[in-house]
N, C-alpha and C positions, 0 to 999 in steps of 0.2 A: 321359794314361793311356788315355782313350778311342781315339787316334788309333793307337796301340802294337795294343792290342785289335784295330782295324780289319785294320792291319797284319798279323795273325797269323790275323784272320781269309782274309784274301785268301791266305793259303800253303793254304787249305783249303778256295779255291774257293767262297769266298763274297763276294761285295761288301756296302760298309757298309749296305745298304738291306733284305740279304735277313739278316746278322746280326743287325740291327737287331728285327725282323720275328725273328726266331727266338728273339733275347735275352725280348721282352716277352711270347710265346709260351709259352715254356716256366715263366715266373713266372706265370702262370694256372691253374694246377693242371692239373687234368683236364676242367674243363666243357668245352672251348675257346673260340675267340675270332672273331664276326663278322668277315668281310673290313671292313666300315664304320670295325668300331673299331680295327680295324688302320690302316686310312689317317688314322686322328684324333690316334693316337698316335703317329705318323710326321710327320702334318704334309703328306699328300702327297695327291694324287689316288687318287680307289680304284681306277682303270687300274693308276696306276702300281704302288698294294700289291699288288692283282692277278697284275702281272705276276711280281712279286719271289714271292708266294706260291706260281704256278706250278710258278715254277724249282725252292721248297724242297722239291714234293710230286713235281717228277719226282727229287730226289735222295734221296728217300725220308724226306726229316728232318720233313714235316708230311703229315698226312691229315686230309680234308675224315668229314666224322661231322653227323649230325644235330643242331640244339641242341636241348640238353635242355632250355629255353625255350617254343623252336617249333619242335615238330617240321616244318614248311616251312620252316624258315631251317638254310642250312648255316652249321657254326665249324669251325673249322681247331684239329687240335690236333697235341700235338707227339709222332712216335714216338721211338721207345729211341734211336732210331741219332742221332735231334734232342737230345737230352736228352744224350747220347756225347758230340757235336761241342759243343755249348754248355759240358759239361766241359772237353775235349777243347783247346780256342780262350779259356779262360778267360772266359767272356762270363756270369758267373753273377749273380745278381741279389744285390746289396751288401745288408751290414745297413744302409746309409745310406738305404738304395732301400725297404729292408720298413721302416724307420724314417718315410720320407718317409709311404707310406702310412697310415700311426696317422693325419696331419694331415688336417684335413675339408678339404672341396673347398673352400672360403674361403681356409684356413690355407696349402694349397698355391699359391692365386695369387695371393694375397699375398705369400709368398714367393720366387715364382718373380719379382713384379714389383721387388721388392726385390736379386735377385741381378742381373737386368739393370741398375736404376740402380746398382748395385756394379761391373758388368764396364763399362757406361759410362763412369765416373768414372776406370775408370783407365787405360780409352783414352786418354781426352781427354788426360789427365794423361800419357802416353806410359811407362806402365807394364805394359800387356798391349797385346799385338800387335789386330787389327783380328779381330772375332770375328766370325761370319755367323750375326746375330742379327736375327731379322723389324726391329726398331725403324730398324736401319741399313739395310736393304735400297730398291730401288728400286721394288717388286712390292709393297710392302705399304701400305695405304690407312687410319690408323687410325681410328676412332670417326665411320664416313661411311653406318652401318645405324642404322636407330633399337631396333633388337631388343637388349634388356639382357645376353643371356647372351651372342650372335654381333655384337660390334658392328665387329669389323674387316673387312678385306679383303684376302687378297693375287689380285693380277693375274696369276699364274703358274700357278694350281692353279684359277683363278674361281671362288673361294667366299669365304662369310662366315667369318669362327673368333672364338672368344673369346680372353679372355687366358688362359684355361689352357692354349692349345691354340699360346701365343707360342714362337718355337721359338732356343734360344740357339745352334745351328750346323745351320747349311740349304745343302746342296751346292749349291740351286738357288739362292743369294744373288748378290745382285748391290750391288758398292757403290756407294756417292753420294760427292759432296763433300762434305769437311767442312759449307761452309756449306748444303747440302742437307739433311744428315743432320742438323744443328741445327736445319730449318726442320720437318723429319718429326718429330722428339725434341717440339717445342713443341707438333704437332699431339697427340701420340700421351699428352703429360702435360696435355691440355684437360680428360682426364674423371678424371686421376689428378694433382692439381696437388702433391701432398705428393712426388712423383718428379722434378719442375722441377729438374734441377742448372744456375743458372746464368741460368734465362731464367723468365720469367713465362710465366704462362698465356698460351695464345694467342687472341690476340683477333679479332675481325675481321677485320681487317684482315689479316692473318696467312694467314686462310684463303683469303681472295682470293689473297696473295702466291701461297700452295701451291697454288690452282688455275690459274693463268697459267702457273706452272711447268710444271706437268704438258700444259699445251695446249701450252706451247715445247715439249717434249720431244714429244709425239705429231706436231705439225705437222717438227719436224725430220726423223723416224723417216719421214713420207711424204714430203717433197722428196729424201730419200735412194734410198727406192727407187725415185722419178722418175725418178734420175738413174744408177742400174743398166739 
């Protein structure tokens, strides 16, 4: 459904980032919405929401307004002709979406961490195709910060993020091998062990394994370009 969406967005000159960036936009009423927490809800760098924000205020679908917060802080909200096209491209905000929101911020990552050991299980199982999900990626570092709310990392964007912030389809994914994505899975279920499909906690030892890994892969990555 989402992918369809995308699709019909693009016949209207929008690409999935700046839809994206418009869909969560225009579900904000009227206060509007920090550039910050646009790239938190994306998952992306604030260059990157930046740029896509740009594009929507030169198409006339978002204007920058003072927040009503602080008045020094600009938010971006959404005009008529924004509100038109989100019509317009079907990209409206689901009673599933104002449903999710009743749940507390717990209730949400709990959830969200629950749908992932769900779309796992049936990878594995060879009944959903390969999803571009932070847990499966090569970019992502789980539980390697000591800060409780930020304890992940992806290497693509160089920041910390929490699990609210774990993302189930990232154009910027990159996949591992099965027995890679098995050894990230064990890291990623060290601080959530009731998520383990299959493997135990990771131990020790484990983490070592996952730290040599990752020196192979950086020491490859430079005798590579040695040899360009």
């Amino acid at each position: 459904m989402r992918a369809d969406q995308w699709a019909i967005a693009g016949t209207a000159g929008l690409n999935p980032t700046q839809a994206h960036v418009l869909t969560y936009i225009a579900g904000r009423a009227e206060k509007g919405v920090r550039v910050g927490a646009i790239a938190a809800q994306l998952g992306v760098s604030q260059p990157t929401a930046t740029d896509s924000i740009a594009a929507l205020v030169r198409k006339g679908l978002l204007t920058k307004a003072p927040d009503p917060e602080d008045a020094r802080a600009v938010a971006m909200r959404i005009t008529q002709a924004g509100r038109d096209m989100v019509r317009g491209i079907g990209l409206v905000i689901t009673a599933t979406e104002r449903a999710l929101e009743t749940l507390s911020d717990q209730e949400q990552t709990e959830l969200l961490q629950l749908v992932i050991k769900t779309i796992r299980a049936l990878q594995i199982a060879g009944a959903l195709s390969p999803q571009r999900m932070c847990v499966t990626c090569r970019y992502f570092r789980p539980n390697v910060h000591n800060e409780a709310k930020t304890p992940h990392h992806c290497d693509y964007v160089g920041a910390a993020f929490g699990a609210q912030s774990l993302r189930l389809d990232c154009s910027d994914h990159e996949a591992l091998s099965p027995s890679d994505e098995a050894l990230l899975w064990r890291s990623y279920t060290t601080t959530f062990p009731e998520l383990t499909t299959g493997y135990d906690a990771m131990d020790i030892a484990s983490r070592s394994e996952l730290r040599q890994l990752e020196e192979s892969r950086l020491s490859s990555r430079g005798d590579a370009r040695k040899k360009e």
